[in-house]
N, C-alpha and C positions, 0 to 999 in steps of 0.2 A: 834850075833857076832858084835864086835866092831872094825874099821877099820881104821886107821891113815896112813895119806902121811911122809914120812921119810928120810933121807938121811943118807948112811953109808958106810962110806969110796967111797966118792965120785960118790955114785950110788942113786939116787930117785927110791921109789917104795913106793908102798901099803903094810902093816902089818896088822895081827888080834895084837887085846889086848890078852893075853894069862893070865895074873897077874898083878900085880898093878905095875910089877917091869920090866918087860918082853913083848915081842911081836915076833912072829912068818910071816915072809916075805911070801905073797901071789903069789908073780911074783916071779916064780925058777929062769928065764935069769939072777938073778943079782948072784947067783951062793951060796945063802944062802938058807940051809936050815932048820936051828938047830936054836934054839931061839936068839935074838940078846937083851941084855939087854938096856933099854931105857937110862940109861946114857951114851951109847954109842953114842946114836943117836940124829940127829938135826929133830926136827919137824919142815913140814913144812906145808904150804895152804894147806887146805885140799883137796882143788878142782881147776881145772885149766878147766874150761866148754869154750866152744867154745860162749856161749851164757845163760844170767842168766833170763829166762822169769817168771817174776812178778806178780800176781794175786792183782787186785785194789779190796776195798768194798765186801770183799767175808765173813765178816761175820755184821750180822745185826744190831746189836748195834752197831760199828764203822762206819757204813754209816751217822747212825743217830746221831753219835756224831760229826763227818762233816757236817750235815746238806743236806744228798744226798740222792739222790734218790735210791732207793735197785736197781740192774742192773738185768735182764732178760736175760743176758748172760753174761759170764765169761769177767772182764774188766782187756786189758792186757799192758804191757807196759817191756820194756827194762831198765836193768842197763849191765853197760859196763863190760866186765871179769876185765878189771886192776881195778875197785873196792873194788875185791874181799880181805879179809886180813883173818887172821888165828886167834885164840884164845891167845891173850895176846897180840895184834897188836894191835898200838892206831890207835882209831875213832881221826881222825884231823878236828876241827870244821873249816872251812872256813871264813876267813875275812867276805867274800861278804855276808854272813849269819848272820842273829841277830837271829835266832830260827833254833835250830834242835831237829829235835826227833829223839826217840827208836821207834823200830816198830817190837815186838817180832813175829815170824813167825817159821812155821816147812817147812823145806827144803825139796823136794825132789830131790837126786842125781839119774841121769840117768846112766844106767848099758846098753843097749843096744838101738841099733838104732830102735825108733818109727816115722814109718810115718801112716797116717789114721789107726791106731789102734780104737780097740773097748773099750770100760770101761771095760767090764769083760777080757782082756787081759793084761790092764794096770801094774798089778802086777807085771808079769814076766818079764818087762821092765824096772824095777827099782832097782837100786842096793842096795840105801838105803835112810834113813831120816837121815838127821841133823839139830841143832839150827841155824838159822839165822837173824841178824837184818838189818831190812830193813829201812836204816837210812835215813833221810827225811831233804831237807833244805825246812825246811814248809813254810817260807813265799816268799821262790823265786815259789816254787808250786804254791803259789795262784798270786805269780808278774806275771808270765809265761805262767800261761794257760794251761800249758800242763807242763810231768815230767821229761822231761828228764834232764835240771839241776841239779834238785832241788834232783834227784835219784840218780843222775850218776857222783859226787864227787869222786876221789881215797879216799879209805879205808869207802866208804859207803854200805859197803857189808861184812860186819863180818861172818863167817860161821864154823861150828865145834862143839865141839874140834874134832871129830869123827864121823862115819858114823854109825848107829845103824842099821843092817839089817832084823831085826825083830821087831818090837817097842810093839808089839800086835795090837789089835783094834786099827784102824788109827779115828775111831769116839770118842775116850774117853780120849785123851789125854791134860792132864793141859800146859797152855800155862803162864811163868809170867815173866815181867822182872819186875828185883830186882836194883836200884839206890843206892850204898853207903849203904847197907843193908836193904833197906826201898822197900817193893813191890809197887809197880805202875802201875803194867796193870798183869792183870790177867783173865783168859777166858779157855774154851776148844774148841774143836774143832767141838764137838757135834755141835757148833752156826754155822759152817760155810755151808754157800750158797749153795756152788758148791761144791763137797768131793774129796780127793785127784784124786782119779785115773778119775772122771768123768775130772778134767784139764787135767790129762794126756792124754785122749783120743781130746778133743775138740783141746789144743794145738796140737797135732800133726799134726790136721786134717788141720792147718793152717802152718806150719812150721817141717821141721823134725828135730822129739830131738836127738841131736848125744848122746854117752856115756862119764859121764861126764857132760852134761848140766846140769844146777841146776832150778830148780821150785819152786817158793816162795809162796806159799798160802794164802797170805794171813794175817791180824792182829789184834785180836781183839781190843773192846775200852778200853781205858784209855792211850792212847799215850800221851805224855808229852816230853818235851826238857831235855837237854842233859847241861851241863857247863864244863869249861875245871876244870879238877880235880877229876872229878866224876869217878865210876868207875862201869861199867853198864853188868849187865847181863841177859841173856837169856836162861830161864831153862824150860826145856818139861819133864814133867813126861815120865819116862822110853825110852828117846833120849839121854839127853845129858845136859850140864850146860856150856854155852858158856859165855865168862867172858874176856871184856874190857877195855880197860881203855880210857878218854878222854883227849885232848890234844888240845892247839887253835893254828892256823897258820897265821904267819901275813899277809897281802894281797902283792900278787907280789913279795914275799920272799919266796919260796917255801922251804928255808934251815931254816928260824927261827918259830920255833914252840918250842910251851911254853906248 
């Protein structure tokens, strides 16, 4: 099933996809229950998470295309919710940045509250996957020391277009983003380190996931920058085709953006 955030006639709620034309409202309180056809409706963010927890170096060629050391436990870090932007929302490159990357990633959205959960439970905690790019001002990352700048930009957290709640095998899925129609990073998830639900258990054990939180996992290698004009996406075999545009901002004018 395929799930989108919506507005209709002045009501937010959750939808399934029903047809390519159509979508069926999941939360009866908004008083719909017969299909609402999508040119009715405004799309919106797909996710409003209390908190978006991040997986660093979690598959093995991307460490070593950083030059770092493989981690021995899940390495984690923070992007802010007003990050977060929807499918056709521009990436805004930062004056204070001379490099940004893409950083293709599969999303995990949280469906219920996990605290100290186990790995083999992690499933029923999860509402669903989405595409996400985990956008990078990479050389304030290496000015800094540490991510939280260089992560935590408004509209540095693309996520969508939809919540896929069954994807199949969470080990076999193609990861690539696509630049202006040119692929650029491409991988599965087979490479990664630490495998979905074993974060979802470790994070919890540190932090509890509300429903709604989002879990980023992670990216493989070949990241690359980003220019204003470009138009950038994010495609996971059998999730989803998340698809951007970019756009620069001047410094201390938060209104002019080109």
């Amino acid at each position: 099933m395929r799930i989108i955030r919506v507005r209709h006639k002045g009501q937010a709620f959750y939808a399934s996809i029903v047809s390519p034309e159509s979508v069926r409202p999941l939360n009866r309180d908004n008083g719909q229950s017969e299909e609402i056809p999508l040119a009715e409706l405004e799309l919106l963010s797909l996710v409003r998470p209390s908190k978006i927890v991040c997986v660093g170096l979690n598959y093995l060629d991307h460490a070593r295309e950083l030059g770092l050391a493989v981690p021995e436990e899940p390495v984690l870090f923070l992007k802010p919710p007003s990050a977060v932007i929807g499918a056709g929302d521009a990436i805004i490159l930062p004056a204070s940045s001379g490099q940004v990357d893409y950083e293709a990633e599969l999303a995990l959205v949280m469906g219920r509250t996990a605290r100290f959960i186990s790995e083999d439970d992690a499933a029923r905690h999860i509402f669903g996957y989405t595409c996400a790019n985990d956008v990078t001002a990479r050389d304030l990352q290496k000015k800094d020391g540490q991510w939280t700048r260089a992560k935590g930009f408004d509209t540095f957290c693309p996520v969508g277009p939809w919540v896929e709640t069954d994807p199949g095998d969470l080990g076999s899925l193609t990861l690539r983003t696509v630049v202006n129609g040119e692929v650029r990073q491409e991988g599965s998830t087979a490479e990664m380190i630490f495998p979905p639900h074993l974060l979802v258990s470790y994070i919890s054990n540190i932090m509890t996931l509300l429903p709604g939180d989002v879990i980023l996992t992670g990216t493989p290698a070949g990241i690359g920058p980003l220019a204003a004009g470009d138009e950038v996406s994010v495609e996971i075999d059998r999730v989803g085709f998340l698809l951007n545009p970019v756009i620069s901002q001047a410094l201390g004018d938060p209104t002019n953006v080109q």
